[in-house]
C-alpha positions as CSV (number, residue, x, y, z in Angstrom):
1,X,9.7,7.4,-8.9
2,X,6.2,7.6,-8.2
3,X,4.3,4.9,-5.5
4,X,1.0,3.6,-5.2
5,X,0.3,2.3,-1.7
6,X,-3.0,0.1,-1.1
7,X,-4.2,-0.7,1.9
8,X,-6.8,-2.8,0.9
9,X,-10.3,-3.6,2.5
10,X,-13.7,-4.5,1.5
11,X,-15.7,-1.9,2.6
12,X,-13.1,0.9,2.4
13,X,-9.8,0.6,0.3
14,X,-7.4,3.1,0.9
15,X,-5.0,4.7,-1.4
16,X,-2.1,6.9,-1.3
17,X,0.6,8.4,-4.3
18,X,3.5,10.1,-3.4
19,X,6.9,11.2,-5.7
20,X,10.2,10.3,-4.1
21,X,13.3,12.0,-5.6
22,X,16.6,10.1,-3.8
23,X,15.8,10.4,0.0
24,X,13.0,13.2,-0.9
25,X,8.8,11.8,-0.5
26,X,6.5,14.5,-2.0
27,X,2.8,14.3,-1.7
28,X,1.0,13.8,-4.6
29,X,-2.9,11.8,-3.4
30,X,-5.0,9.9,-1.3
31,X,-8.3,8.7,-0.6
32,X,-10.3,6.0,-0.4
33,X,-12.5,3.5,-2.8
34,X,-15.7,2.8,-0.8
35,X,-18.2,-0.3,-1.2
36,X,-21.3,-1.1,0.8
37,X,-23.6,-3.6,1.3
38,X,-26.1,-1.7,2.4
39,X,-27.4,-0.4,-1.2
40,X,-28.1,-4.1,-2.0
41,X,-24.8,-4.1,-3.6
42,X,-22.9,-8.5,-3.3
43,X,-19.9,-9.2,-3.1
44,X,-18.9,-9.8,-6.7
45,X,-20.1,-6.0,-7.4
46,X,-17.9,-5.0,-4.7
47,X,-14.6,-6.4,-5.4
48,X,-15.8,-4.9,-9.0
49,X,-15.7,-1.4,-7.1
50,X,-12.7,-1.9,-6.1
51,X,-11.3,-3.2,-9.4
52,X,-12.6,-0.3,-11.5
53,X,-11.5,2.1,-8.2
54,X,-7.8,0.8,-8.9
55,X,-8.0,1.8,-12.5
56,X,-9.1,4.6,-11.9
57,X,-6.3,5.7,-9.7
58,X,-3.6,3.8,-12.1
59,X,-5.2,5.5,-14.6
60,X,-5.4,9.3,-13.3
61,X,-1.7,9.3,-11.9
62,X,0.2,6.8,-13.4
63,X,2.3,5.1,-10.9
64,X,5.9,3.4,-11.6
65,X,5.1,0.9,-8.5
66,X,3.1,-0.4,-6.1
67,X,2.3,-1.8,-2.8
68,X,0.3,-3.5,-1.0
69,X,-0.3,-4.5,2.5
70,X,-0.1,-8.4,3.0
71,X,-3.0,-10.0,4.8
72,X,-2.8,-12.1,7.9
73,X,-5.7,-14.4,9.4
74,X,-8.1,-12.8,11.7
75,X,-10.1,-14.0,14.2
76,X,-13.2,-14.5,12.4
77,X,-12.3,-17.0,9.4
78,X,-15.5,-15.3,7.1
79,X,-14.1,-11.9,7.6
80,X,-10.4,-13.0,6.8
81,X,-11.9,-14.4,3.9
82,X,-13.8,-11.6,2.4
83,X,-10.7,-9.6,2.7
84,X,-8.3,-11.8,1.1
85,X,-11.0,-11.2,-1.9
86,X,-11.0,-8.1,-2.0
87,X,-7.2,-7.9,-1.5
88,X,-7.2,-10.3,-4.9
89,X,-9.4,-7.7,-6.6
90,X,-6.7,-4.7,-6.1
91,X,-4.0,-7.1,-7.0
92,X,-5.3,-8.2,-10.3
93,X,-5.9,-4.3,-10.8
94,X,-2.6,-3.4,-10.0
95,X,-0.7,-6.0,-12.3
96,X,-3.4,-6.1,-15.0
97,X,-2.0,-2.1,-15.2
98,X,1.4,-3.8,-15.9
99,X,2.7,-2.4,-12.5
100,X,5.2,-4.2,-10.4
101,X,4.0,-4.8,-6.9
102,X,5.7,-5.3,-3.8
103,X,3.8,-6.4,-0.8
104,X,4.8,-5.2,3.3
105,X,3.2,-6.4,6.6
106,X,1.3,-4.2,8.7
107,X,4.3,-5.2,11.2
108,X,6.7,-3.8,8.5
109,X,4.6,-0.9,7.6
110,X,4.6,0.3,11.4
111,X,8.3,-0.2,11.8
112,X,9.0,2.0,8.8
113,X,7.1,4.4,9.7
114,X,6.8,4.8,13.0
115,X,9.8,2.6,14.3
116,X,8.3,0.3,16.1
117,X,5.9,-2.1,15.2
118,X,3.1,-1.9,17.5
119,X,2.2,1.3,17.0
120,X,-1.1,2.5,17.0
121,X,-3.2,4.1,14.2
122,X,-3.1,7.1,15.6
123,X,0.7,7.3,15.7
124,X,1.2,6.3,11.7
125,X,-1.5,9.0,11.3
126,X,1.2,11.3,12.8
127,X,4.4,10.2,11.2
128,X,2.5,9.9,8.0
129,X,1.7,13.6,8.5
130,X,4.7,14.4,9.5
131,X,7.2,12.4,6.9
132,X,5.6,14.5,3.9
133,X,4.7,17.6,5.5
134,X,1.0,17.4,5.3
135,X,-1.6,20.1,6.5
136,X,-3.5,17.9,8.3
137,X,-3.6,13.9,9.8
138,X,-5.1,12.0,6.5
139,X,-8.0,9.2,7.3
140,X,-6.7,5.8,8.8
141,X,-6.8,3.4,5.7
142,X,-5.2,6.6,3.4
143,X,-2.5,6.9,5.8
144,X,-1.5,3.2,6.1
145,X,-1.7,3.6,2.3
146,X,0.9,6.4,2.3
147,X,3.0,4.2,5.0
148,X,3.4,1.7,2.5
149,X,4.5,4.1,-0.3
150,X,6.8,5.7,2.5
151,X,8.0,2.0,3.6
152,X,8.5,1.0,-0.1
153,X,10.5,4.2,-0.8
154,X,12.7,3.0,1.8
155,X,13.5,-0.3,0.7
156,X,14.1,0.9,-2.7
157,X,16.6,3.0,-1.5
158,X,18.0,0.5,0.4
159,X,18.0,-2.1,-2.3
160,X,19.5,0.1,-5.2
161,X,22.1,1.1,-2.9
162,X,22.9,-3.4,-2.1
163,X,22.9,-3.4,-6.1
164,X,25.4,-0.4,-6.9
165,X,27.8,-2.5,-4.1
166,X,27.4,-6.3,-5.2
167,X,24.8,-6.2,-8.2
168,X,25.3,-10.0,-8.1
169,X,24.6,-10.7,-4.7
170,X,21.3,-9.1,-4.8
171,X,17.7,-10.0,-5.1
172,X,14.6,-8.5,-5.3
173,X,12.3,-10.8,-3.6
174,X,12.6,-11.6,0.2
175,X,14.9,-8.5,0.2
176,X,12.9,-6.7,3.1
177,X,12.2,-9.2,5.9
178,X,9.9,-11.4,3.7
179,X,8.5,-8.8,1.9
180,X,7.2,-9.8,-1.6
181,X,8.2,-8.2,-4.9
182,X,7.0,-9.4,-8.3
């Protein structure tokens, strides 16, 4: 199965791809999609960045799946805002692809990941790194984006193996601590 992880954001989106096979994560891509106001650029040519960005990545590796972190308020309302827009914009990407999306908390991400869930950036840097035998630490925003793919990889493990015991007990949504699956 291959995994799209987004970690989404309005000036830098991240992205990360990785194969599993069973209990095996391989390392396929990541980056990020960058937009700026500076070059005069609004916001509905951003969240257009981002949209075409998506595609692009869809596009060039052809995921199975995705995820996508879930936002929570800030403390500025404006900036909570703006990011729930631009989290809209890799959404509609995402399913507009036909892809299935399931949707973790930074809480859950962290957990996964690192196994706890106040873990610093830093640290999912490292486990990242670590969990699929990188090179090097990736950026912050590709990183979280590879924790989701690693987090979703889980769950899917976990959720296939809940079906192949009681197929008619379970269910795909709310299946990982109010995690989201459509």
């Amino acid at each position: 199965m291959r995994i799209l992880g987004i970690d989404p954001g309005l000036q830098c989106t991240g992205f990360g791809v990785i194969d599993t096979e069973g209990a095996e994560m391989h390392y396929v891509a990541s980056g990020t999609i960058q937009t700026s106001p500076k070059n005069g650029a609004l916001l509905p040519a951003r969240l257009r960045i981002l949209f075409d960005g998506i595609n692009e990545v869809v596009a060039r590796y052809q995921p199975g799946v995705a995820a996508c972190e879930i936002v929570f308020v800030n403390v500025n309302p404006q900036a909570t805002l703006l990011l729930g827009q631009a989290r809209g914009a890799c959404l509609t990407a995402l399913v507009s692809n036909d892809l299935s999306v399931a949707e973790y908390t930074a809480l859950q991400l962290k957990k996964a990941v690192v196994g706890h869930g106040k873990a610093a950036k830093s640290q999912v840097q490292e486990m990242v790194k670590r969990l699929l035998r990188l090179p090097g630490l990736p950026g912050q925003d590709a990183a979280d984006a590879l924790g989701l793919c690693i987090t979703h990889a889980q769950v899917s493990r976990t959720v296939a193996a809940i079906n192949r015991v009681s197929p008619l007990q379970a269910r795909t949504h709310a299946a990982y601590k109010g995690g989201r699956h459509y």
